[in-house]
C-alpha positions, 0 to 999 in steps of 0.5 A: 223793646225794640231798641233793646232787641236791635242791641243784642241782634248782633250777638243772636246772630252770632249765637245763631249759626252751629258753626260758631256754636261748634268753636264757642263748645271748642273754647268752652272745653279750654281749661287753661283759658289761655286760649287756642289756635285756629288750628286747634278748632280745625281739628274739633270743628271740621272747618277751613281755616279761612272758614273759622277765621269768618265765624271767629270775626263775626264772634269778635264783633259780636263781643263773644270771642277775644284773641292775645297775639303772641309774636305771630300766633293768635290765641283766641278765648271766650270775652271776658266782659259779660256786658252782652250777656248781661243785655240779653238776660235783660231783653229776655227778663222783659220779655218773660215779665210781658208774656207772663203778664199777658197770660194772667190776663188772658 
């Protein structure tokens, strides 16, 4: 369990800080997944933009967020590779099996 925790910490930590959650709810509303500017998120958001580049960085490292570049124009969307997601609900599933076991027995 341990082990297991300390892969999906990055990605908890990312999901953790409401100023990453606020650009995650950005890229949520894009309907045309073709991705948006960090001057988009400014304006949802609030931010600087050497603010959202740091929380874009974290969200890259944390496999949330991708980006396609367009000659000098970055376009950043949620990650299409649901492998983090998939470890969490896993770590998290574990967890509900223990506690619901140790309550039975209680």
């Amino acid at each position: 369990m341990k082990k297991e925790l300390t892969d999906v910490s990055d990605f908890l930590i990312a999901l953790g800080d409401e100023k990453r959650q606020a650009i995650i709810i950005r890229l949520l509303e894009e309907e045309t997944c073709q991705g948006i500017q960090v001057g988009e998120m400014i304006e949802a958001t609030g931010l600087s933009r050497p603010a959202i580049s740091h929380h874009l960085k974290i969200l890259r490292q944390a496999k949330i967020v991708a980006y396609r570049s367009e000659g000098t124009k970055n376009f950043y969307y949620l990650n299409h590779d649901t492998a983090e997601i998939s470890k969490l609900q896993h770590f998290l599933t574990q967890v509900t099996t223990i506690m619901t076991q140790e309550s039975r027995n209680a």
